[in-house]
N, C-alpha and C positions, 0 to 999 in steps of 0.2 A: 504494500500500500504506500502511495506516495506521501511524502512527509504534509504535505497541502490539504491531505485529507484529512491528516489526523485531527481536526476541527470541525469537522461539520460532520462527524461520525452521529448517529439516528442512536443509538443507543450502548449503553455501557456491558462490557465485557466482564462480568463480576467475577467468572471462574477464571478469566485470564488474569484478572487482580489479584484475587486471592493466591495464585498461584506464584505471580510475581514479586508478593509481598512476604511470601512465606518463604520466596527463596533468601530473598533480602535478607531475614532473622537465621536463616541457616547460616549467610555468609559472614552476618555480625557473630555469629554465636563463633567464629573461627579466630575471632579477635578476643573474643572473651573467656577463650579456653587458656590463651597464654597469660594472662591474668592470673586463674582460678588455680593453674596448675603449678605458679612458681616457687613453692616449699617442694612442690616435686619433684619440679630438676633440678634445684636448688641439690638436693641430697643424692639425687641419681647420676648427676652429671658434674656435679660438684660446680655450679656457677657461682659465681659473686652479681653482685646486684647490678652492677653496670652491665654483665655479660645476658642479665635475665630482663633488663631494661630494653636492650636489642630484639628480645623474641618479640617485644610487644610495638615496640616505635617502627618495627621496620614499615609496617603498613603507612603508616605517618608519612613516611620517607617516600616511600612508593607515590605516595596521592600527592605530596607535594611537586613534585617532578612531574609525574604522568596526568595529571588531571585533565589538560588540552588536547594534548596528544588524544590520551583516549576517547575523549569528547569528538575530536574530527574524525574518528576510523567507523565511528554507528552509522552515520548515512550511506558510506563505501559498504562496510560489510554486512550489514544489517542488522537490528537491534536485537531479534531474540538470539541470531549467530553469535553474536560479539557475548551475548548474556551466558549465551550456555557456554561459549569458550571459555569467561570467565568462571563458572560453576567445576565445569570439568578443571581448570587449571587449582583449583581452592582442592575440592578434591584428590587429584594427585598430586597436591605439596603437602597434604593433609597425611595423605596415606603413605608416602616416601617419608615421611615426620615420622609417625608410627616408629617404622623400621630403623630410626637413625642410630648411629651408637656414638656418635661426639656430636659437640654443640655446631661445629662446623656446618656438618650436614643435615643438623636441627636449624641454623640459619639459612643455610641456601634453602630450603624448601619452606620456610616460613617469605622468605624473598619472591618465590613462585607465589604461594597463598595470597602475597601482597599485591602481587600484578593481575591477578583472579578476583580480586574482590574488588579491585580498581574498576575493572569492568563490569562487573556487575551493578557498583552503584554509581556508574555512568550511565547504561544502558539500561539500567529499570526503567527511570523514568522517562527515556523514551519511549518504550514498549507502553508504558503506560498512560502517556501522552494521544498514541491513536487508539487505545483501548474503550478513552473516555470520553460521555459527552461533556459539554463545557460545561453544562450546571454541576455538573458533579466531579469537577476538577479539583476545586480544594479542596473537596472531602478528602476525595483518593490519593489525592499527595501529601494529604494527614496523617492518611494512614501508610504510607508507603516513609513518610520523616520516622514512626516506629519503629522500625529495622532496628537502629541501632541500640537504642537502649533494650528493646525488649532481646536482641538476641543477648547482649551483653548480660542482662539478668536470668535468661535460662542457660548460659554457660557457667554463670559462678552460683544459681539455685543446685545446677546438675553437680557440679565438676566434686564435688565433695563426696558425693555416691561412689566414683572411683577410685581404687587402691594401688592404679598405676597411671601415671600419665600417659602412657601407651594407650591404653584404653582408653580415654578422653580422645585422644587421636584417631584411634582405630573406629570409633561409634562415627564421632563428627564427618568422618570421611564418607562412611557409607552414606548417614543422613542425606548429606553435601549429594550425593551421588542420586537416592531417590527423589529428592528436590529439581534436578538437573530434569530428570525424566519427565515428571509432573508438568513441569515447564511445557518441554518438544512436545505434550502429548495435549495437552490445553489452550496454548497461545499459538497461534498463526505468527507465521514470516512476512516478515516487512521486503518491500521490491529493496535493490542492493544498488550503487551508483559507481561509481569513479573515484577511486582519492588519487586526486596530485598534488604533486610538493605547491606547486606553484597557487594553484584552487584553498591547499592547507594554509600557507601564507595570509592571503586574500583574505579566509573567515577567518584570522587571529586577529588582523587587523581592523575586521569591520567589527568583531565581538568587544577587543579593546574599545575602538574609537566609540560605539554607542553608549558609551557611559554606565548604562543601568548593570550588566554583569558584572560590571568592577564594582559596582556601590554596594551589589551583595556579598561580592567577594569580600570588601575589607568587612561589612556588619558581621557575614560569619566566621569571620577570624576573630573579630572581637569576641562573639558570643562561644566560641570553640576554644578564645584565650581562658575568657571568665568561668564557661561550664567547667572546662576542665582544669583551672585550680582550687576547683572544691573537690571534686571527683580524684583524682590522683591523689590526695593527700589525706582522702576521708576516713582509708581503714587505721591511718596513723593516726589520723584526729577521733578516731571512737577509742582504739587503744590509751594512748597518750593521756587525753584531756579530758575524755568521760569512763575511762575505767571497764571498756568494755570488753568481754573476754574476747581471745581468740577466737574460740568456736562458735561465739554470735557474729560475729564482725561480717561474716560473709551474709549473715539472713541480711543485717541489714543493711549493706551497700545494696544487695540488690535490691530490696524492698524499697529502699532512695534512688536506685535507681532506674524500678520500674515505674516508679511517681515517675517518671518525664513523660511517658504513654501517657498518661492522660492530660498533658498540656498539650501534647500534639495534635491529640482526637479534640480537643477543645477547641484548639484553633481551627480544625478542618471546620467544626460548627460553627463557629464564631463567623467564619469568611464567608462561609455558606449562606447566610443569616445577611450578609451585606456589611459586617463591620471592617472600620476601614484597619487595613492591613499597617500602617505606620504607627496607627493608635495602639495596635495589640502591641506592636514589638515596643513602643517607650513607655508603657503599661507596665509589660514584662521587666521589661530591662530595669526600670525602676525598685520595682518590688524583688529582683534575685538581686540588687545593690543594695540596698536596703538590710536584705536578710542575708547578704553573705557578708556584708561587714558586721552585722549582728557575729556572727557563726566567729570570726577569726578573732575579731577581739575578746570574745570570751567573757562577756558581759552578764550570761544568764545562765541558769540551773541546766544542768543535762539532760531532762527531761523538753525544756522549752529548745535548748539546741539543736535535741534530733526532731525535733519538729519542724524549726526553721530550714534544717539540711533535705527535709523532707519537702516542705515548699521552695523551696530554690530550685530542687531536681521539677516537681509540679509543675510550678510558673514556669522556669525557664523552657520547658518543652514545647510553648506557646512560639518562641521565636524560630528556630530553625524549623519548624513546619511553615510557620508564615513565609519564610526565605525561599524555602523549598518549591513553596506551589509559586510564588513572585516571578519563578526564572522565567516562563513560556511568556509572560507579557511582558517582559522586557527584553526579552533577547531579539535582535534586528531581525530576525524572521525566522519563523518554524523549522529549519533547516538547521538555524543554528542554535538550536535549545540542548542537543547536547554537548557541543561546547561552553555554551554557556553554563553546562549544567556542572561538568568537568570544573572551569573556573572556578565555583563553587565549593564542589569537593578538596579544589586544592588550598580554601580559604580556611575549613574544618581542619583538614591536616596542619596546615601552619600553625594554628592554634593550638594543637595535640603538642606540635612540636615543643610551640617555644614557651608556652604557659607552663607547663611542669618544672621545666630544667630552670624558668627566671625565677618562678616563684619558690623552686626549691632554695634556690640559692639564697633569695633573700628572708627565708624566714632559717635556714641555718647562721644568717650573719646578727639577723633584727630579732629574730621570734615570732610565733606565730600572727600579732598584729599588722605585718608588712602585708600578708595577703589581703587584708582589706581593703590596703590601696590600690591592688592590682582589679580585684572587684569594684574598687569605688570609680576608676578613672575610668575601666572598660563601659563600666554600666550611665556613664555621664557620655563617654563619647558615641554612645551607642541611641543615647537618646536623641543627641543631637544628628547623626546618621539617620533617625528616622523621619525627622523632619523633612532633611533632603529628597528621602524615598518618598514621600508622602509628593512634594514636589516632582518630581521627575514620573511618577505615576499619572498626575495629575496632565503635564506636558505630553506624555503617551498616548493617553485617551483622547486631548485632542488632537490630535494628529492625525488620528485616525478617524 
């Protein structure tokens, strides 16, 4: 189906949604196992924490680099091709992982995983893009921004059920692999085009120069700076600061951070509903600055903490859904919504990157109150970032 069409589609494909979305949580659940299993290899392979820091950034690494790229290669090779190649690639780094017996070849194939999942969440929502009709576009890109928290919370709800990190490997691989199928057997192939160098040049150019992909880019590095210096440091901050055992620590990261699902499906409602999309994100953005500088400075009882770290994950899942479904009305035309969507992706990763390693650093020099600043500047400049979007949405429509 041509990219043209994917707009004026008569009705919505809910088995090919469903099926696209639940690959998405299989391919998060592959980021979430290297997480869940680091006391694992920790003992098995003998890592130190820099070396187990690499099982999990590589994907980081990957998205920051590849996010264009792979964005320009969905119209060439086509969305659900490029989807399941990324599926099968998650898969067999998945299941060569399994097998490895040094951290080496535990790296190179978490490197595969990372090039496989890159694709996939470039390529979803394109699949998803001609799947849907337009009323019901920011639902289903509501529900497709779930992927990552929810898989991230059914890999560290699961990963403690196994007594070898092999296992956690050897399971996610198959999953990864019935997932793949589901896909080819449910969702239809998109027609396939041409990539050349020179054609790829051209849309990096017109993706940069129309302004609005870069304006989501830098909001969701802000908001992927901000989410994730509460997230990275929470199992230390329930150990550390509220006393919580080891063996809770995992209910409740995932339980914080399954709360982000329901900010995402919120906004799919919210947008659905007509509310304007700059309002949700400096709504958001306000209320997780708010409550993550509450959370670092350390101002209240442990009980009222983990409820704010609980709303922080809530609320803030309200903005990257809103970002999410934002790409297709701002990118310079349908053709290029997955590059645009890529840009995007690579905006998340930056923020994985460099929020961990700056705000690690500065609460080993300051103490745990430096991170408030890092939540209090992002969630100011993000507000103000929303006003622009509100602007430049605004210039969109009429234009059109």
């Amino acid at each position: 189906m041509p990219a043209a069409a994917t707009f004026i589609r008569e009705r919505t494909d809910w088995a090919g949604v469903a099926a696209v979305v639940a690959a998405g949580i299989v391919a998060a659940m592959q980021v979430g196992k290297g997480l869940i299993a680091g006391p694992m290899l920790q003992s098995d392979l003998g890592l130190d924490l820099a070396a187990l820091g690499w099982v999990t950034s590589v994907f980081a690494v990957v998205g920051v680099v590849g996010g264009m790229p792979a964005g320009a290669i969905v119209p060439a090779a086509g969305d659900r091709r490029l989807f399941g190649i990324g599926m099968a690639m998650l898969a067999a780094g998945t299941l060569a992982g399994a097998a490895s017996q040094t951290f080496t070849l535990l790296l190179l194939s978490r490197i595969v995983e990372g090039f496989g999942f890159l694709l996939v969440v470039v390529a979803g929502p394109a699949i998803l893009t001609r799947l849907v009709t337009s009323d019901r576009r920011d639902f289903v890109f509501s529900l497709w921004s779930c992927f990552m928290p929810a898989g991230m919370a059914i890999a560290m709800l699961t990963g403690p059920f196994f007594g070898r990190w092999q296992a956690i490997w050897w399971s996610n691989g198959l999953i990864t692999l019935a997932s793949l199928l589901s896909v080819f057997l449910v969702v239809s192939p998109s027609r396939e085009g041409q990539l050349r160098v020179s054609a790829f040049r051209d849309d990096v150019k017109e993706t940069l120069a129309s302004g609005g992909p870069v304006l989501l880019f830098v909001m969701f590095s802000l908001y992927s700076l901000t989410s994730f210096t509460l997230s990275s440091f929470l199992p230390i901050l329930l150990v550390e600061r509220l006393k919580v055992s080891l063996g809770t620590v995992g209910l409740f990261s995932a339980v914080i951070t399954l709360a982000n699902v329901g900010g995402n499906l919120a906004a799919g409602h919210m947008l659905s509903r007509g509310f304007s999309r700059a309002r949700l994100i400096a709504a958001a953005a306000m209320l997780i600055g708010l409550s993550g500088i509450w959370i670092f400075l350390g101002r209240s009882g442990d009980a009222l903490t983990l409820w704010l770290c609980f709303l922080f994950s809530a609320i803030g899942g309200i903005i990257p859904a809103t970002l999410i479904s934002t790409v297709p009305l701002l990118s310079p035309r349908p053709a290029l919504v997955p590059m645009a969507m890529g840009l995007l992706m690579q905006g998340s990763n930056l923020g994985q990157l460099v929020g961990p390693v700056a705000v690690g650093t500065a609460i080993e020099f300051y103490g745990w109150g430096s991170g408030a600043a890092f939540i209090g500047v992002g969630a100011v400049l993000s507000i103000v970032l929303a006003l622009t979007l509100d602007r430049t949405l605004r210039a969109k429509s009429q234009a059109h």
